[in-house]
PyMOL Python script that loads the backbone (N, CA, C, O; Angstrom):
from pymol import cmd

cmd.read_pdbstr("""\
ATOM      1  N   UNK A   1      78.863 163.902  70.451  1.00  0.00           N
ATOM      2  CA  UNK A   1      78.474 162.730  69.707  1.00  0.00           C
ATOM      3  C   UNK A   1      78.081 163.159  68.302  1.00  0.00           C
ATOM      4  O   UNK A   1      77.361 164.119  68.031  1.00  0.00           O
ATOM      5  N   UNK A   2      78.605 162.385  67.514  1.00  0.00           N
ATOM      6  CA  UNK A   2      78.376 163.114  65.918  1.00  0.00           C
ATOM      7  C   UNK A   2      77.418 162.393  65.127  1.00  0.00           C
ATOM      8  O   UNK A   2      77.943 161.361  64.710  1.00  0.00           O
ATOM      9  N   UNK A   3      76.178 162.520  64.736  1.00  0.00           N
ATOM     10  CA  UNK A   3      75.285 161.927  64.255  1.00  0.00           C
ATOM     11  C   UNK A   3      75.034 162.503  62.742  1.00  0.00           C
ATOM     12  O   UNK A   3      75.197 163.645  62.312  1.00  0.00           O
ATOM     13  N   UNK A   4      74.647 161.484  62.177  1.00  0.00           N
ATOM     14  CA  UNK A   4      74.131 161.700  60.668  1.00  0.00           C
ATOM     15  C   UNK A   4      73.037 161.278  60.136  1.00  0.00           C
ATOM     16  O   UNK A   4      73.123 160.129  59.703  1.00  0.00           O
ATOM     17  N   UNK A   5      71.954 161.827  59.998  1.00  0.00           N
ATOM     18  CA  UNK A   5      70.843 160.574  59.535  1.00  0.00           C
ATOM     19  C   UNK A   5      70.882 160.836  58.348  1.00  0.00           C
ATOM     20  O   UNK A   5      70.992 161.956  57.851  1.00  0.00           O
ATOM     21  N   UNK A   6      70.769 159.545  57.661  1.00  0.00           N
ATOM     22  CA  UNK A   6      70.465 159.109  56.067  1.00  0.00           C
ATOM     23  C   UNK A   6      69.318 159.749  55.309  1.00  0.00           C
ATOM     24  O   UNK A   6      68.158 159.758  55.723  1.00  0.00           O
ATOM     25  N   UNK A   7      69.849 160.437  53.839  1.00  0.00           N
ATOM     26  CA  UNK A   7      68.618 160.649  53.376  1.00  0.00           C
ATOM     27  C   UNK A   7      67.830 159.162  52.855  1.00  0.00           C
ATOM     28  O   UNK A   7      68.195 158.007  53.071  1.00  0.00           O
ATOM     29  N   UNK A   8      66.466 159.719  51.998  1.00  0.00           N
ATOM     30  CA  UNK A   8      65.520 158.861  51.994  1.00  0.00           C
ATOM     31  C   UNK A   8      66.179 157.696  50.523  1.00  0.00           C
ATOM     32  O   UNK A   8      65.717 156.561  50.401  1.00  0.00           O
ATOM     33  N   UNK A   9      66.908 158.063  49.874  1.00  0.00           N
ATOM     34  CA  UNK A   9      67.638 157.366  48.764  1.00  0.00           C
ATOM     35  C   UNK A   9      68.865 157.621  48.795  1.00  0.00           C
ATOM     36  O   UNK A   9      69.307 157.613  47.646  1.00  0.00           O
ATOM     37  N   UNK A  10      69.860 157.910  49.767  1.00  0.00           N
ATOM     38  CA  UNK A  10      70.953 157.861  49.704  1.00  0.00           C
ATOM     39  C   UNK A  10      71.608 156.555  49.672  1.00  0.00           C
ATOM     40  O   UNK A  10      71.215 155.432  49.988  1.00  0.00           O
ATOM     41  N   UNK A  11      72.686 156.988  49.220  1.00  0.00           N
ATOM     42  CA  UNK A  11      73.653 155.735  49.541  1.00  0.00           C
ATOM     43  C   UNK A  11      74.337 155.490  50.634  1.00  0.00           C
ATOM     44  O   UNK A  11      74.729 156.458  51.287  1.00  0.00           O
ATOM     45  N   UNK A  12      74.541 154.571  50.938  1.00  0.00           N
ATOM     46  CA  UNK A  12      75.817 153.942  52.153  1.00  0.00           C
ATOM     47  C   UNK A  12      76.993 154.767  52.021  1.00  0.00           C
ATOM     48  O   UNK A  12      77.563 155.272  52.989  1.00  0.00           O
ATOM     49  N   UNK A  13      77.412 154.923  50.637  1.00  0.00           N
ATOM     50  CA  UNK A  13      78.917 155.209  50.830  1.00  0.00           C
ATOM     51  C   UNK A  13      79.009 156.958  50.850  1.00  0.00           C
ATOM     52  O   UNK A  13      80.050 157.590  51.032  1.00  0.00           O
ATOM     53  N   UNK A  14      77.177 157.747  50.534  1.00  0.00           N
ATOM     54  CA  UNK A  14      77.736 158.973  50.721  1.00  0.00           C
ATOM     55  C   UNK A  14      77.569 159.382  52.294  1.00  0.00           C
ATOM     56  O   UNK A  14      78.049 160.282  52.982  1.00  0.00           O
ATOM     57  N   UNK A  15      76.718 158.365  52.531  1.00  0.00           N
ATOM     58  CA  UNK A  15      76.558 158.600  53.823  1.00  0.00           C
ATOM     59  C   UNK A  15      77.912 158.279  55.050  1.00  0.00           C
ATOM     60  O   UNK A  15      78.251 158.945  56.028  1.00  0.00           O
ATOM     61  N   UNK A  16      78.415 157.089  54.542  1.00  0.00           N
ATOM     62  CA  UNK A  16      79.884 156.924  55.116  1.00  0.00           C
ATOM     63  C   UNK A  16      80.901 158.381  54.644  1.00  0.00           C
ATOM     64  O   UNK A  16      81.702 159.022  55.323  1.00  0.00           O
ATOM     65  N   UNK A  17      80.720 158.450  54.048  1.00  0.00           N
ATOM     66  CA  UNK A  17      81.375 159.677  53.842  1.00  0.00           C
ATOM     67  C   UNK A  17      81.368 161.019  54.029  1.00  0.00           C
ATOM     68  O   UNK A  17      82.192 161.911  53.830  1.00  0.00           O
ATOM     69  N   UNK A  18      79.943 160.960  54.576  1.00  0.00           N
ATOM     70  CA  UNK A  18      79.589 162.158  55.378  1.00  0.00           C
ATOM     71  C   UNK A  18      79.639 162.520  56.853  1.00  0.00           C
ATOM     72  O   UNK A  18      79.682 163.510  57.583  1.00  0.00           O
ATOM     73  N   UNK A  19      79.600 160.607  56.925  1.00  0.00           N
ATOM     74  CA  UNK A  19      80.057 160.397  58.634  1.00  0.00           C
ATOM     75  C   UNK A  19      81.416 160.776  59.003  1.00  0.00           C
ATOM     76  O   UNK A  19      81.653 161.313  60.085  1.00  0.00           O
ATOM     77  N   UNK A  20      82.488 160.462  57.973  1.00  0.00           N
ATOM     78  CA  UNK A  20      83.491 160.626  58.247  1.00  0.00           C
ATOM     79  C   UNK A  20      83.802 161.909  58.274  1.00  0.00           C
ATOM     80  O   UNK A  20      84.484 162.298  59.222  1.00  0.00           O
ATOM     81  N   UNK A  21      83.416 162.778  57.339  1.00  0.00           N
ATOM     82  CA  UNK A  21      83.760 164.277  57.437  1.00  0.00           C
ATOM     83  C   UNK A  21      83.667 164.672  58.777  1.00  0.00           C
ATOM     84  O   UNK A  21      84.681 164.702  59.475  1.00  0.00           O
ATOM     85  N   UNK A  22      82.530 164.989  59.231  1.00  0.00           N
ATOM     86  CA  UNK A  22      81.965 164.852  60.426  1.00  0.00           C
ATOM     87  C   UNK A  22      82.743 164.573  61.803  1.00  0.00           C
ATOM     88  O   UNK A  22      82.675 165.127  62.900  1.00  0.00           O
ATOM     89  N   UNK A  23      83.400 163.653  61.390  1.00  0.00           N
ATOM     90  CA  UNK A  23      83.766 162.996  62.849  1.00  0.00           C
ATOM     91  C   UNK A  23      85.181 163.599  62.812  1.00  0.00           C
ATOM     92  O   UNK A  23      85.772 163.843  63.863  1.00  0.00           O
ATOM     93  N   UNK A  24      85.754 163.852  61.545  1.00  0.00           N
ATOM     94  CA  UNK A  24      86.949 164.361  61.625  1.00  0.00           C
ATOM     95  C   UNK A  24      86.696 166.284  62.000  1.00  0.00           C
ATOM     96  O   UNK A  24      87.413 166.585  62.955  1.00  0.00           O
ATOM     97  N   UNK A  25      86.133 167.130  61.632  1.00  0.00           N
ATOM     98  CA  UNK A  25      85.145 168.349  61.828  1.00  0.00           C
ATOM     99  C   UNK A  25      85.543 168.079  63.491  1.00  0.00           C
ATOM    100  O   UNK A  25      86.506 168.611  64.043  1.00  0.00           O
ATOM    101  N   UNK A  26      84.634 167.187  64.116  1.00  0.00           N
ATOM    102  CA  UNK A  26      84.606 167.502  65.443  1.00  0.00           C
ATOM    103  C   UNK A  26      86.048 166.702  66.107  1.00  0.00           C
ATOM    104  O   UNK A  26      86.010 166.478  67.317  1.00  0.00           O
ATOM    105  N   UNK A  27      86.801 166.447  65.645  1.00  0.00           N
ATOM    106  CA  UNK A  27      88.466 166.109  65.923  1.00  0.00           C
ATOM    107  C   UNK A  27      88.419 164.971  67.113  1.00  0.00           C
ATOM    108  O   UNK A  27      89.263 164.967  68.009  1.00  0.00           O
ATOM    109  N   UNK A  28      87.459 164.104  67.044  1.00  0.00           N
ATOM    110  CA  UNK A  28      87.201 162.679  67.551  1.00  0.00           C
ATOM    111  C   UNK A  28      87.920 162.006  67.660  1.00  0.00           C
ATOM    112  O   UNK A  28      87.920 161.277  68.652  1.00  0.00           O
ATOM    113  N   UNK A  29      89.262 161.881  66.323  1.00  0.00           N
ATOM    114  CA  UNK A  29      89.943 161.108  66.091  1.00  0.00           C
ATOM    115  C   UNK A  29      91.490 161.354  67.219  1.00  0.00           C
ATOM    116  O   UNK A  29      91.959 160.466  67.931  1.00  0.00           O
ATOM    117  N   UNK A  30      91.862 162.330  67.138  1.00  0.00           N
ATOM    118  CA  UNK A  30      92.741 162.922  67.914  1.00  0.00           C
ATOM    119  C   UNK A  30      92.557 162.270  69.439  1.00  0.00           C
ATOM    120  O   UNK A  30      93.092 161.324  70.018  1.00  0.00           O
ATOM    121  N   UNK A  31      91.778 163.011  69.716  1.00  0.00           N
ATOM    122  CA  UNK A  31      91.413 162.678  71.404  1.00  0.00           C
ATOM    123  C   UNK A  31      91.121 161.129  71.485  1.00  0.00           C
ATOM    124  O   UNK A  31      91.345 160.493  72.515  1.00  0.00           O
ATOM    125  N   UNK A  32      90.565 160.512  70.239  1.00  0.00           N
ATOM    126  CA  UNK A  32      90.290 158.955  70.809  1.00  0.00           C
ATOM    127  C   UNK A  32      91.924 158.355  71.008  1.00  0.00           C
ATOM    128  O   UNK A  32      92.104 157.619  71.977  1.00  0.00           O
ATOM    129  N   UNK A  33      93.085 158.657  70.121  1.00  0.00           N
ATOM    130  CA  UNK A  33      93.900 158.169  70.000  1.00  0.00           C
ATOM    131  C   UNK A  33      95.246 158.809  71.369  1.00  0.00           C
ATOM    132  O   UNK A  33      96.268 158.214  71.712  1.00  0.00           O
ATOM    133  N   UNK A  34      94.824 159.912  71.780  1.00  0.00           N
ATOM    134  CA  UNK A  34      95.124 160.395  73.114  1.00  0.00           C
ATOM    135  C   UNK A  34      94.970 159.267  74.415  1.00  0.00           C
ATOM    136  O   UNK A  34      95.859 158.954  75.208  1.00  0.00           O
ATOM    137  N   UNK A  35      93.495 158.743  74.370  1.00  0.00           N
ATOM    138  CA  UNK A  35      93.296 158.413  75.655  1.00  0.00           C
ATOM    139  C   UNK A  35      93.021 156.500  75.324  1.00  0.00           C
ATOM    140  O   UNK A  35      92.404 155.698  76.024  1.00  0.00           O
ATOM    141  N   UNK A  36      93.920 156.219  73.707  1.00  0.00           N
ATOM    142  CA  UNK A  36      93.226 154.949  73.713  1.00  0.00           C
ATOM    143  C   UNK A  36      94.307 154.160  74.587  1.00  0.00           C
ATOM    144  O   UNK A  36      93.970 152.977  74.643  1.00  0.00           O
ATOM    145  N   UNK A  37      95.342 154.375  75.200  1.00  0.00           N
ATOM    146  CA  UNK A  37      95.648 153.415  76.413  1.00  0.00           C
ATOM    147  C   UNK A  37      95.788 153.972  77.582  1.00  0.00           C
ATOM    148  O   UNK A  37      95.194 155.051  77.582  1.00  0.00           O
ATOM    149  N   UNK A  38      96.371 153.715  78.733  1.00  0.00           N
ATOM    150  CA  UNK A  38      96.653 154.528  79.859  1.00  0.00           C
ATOM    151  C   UNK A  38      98.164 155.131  79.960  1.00  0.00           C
ATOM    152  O   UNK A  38      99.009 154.522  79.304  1.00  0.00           O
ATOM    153  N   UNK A  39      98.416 155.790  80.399  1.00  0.00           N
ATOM    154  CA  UNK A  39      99.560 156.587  80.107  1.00  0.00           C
ATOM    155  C   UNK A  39     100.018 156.505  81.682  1.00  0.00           C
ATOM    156  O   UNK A  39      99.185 156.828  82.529  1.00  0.00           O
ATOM    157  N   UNK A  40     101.260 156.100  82.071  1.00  0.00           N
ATOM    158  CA  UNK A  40     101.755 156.475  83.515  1.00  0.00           C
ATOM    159  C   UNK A  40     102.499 158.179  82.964  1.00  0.00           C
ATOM    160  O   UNK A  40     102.735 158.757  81.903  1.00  0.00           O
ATOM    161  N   UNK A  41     102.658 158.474  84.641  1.00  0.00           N
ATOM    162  CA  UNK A  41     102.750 159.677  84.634  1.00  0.00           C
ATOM    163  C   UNK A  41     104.345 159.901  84.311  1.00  0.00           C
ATOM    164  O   UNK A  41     104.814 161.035  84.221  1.00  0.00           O
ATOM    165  N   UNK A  42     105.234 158.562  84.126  1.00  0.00           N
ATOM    166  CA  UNK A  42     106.503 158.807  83.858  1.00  0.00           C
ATOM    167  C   UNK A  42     106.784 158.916  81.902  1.00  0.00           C
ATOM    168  O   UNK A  42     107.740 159.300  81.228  1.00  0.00           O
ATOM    169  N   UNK A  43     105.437 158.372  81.561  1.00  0.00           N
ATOM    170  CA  UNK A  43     105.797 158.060  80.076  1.00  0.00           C
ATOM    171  C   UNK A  43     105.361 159.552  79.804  1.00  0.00           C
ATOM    172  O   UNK A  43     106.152 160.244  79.162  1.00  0.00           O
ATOM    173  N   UNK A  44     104.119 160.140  80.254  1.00  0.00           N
ATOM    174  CA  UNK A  44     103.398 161.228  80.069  1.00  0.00           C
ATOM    175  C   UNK A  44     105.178 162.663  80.389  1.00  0.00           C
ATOM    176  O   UNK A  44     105.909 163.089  79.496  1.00  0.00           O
ATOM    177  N   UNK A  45     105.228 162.827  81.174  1.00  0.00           N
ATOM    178  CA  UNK A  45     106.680 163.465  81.054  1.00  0.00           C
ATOM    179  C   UNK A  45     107.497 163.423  80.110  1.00  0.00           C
ATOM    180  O   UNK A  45     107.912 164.361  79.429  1.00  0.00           O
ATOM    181  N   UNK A  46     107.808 162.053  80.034  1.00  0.00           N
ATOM    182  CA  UNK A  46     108.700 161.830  78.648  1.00  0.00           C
ATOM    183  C   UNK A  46     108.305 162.150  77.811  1.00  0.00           C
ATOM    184  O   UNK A  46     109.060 162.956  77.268  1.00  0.00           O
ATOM    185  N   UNK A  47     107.090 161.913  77.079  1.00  0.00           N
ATOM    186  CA  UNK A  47     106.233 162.569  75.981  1.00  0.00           C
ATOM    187  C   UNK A  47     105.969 164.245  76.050  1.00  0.00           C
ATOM    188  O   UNK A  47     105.912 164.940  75.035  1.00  0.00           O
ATOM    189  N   UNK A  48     105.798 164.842  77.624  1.00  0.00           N
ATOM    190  CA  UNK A  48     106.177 165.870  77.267  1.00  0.00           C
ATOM    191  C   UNK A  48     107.831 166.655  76.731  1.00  0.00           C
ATOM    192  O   UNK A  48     108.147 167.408  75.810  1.00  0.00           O
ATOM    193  N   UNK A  49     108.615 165.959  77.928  1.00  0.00           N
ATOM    194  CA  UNK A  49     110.157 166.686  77.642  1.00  0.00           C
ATOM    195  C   UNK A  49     110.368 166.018  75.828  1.00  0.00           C
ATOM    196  O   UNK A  49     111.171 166.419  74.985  1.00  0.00           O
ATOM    197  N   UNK A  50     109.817 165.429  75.760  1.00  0.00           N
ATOM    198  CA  UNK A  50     110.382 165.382  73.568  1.00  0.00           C
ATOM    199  C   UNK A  50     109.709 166.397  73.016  1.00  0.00           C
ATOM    200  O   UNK A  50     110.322 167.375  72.588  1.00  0.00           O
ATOM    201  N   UNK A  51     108.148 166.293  72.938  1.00  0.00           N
ATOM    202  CA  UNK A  51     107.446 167.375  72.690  1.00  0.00           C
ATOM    203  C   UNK A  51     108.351 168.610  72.863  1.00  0.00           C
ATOM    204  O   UNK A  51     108.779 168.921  71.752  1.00  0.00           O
ATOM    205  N   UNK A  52     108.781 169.384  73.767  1.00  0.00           N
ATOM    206  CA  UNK A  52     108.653 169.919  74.392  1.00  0.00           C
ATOM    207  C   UNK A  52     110.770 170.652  73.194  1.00  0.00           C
ATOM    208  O   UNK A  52     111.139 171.624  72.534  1.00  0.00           O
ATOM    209  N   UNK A  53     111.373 169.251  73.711  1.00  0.00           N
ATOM    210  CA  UNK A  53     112.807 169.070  73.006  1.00  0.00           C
ATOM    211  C   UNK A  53     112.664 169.394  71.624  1.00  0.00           C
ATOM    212  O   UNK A  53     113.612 170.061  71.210  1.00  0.00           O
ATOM    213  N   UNK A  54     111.618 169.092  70.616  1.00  0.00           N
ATOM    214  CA  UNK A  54     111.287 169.271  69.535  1.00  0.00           C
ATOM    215  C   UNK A  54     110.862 170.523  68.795  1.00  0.00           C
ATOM    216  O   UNK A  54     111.011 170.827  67.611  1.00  0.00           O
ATOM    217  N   UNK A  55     110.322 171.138  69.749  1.00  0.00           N
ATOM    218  CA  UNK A  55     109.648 172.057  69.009  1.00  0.00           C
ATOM    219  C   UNK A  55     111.026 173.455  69.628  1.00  0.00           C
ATOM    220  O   UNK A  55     111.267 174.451  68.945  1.00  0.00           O
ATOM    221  N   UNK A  56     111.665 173.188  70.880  1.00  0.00           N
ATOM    222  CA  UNK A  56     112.912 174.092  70.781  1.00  0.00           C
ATOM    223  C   UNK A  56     113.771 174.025  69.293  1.00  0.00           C
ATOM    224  O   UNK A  56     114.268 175.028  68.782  1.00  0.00           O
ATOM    225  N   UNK A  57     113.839 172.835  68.780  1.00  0.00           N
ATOM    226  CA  UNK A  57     114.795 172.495  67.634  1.00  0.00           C
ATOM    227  C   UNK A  57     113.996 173.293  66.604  1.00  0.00           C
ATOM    228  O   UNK A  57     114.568 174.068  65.839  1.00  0.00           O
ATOM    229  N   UNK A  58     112.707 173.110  66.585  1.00  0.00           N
ATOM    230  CA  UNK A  58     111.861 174.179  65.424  1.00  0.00           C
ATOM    231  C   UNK A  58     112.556 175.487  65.339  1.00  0.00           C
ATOM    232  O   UNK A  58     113.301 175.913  64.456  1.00  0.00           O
ATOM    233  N   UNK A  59     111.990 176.257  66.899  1.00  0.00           N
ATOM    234  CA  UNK A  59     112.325 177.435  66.858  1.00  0.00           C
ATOM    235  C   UNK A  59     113.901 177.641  66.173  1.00  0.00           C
ATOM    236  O   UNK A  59     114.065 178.457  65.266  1.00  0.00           O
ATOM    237  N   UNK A  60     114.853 176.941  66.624  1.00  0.00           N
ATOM    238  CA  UNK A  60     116.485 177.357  66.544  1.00  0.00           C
ATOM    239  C   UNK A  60     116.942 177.585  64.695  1.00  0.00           C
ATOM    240  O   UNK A  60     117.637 178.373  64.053  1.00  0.00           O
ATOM    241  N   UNK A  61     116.175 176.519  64.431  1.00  0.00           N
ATOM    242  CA  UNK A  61     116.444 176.319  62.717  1.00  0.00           C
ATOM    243  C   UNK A  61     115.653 177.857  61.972  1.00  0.00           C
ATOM    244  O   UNK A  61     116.040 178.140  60.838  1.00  0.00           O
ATOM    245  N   UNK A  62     114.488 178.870  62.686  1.00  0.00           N
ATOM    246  CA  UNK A  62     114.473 180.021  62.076  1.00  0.00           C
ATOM    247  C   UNK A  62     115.171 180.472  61.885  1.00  0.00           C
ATOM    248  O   UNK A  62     115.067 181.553  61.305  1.00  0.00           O
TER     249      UNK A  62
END
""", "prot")
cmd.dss("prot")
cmd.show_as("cartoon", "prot")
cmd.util.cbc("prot")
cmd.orient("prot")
């Protein structure tokens, strides 16, 4: 959980902006967008075999 407390005269927006550093730092964003729907285990495959199809095409083009 990524917390920030405000200084005593700060602003909103450095403080938004410190939140955000922060939340990106601890890679929140990633994993929220991982698990923000449910995945069947046939799409999850498919997403791996492309993954998977893709990054062979990386290697070949060295």
């Amino acid at each position: 959980m990524t917390q920030i407390i405000p200084g005593e005269s700060e602003g909103i927006d450095s403080v938004l902006r410190r939140f955000k550093r922060a939340v990106s730092k601890a890679g929140i964003f990633p994993d929220m967008r991982k698990h923000r729907h449910f995945e069947t285990p046939i799409e999850k495959r498919k997403r791996k075999a492309l993954a998977k199809h893709k990054q062979g095409k990386r290697r070949f083009r060295q």
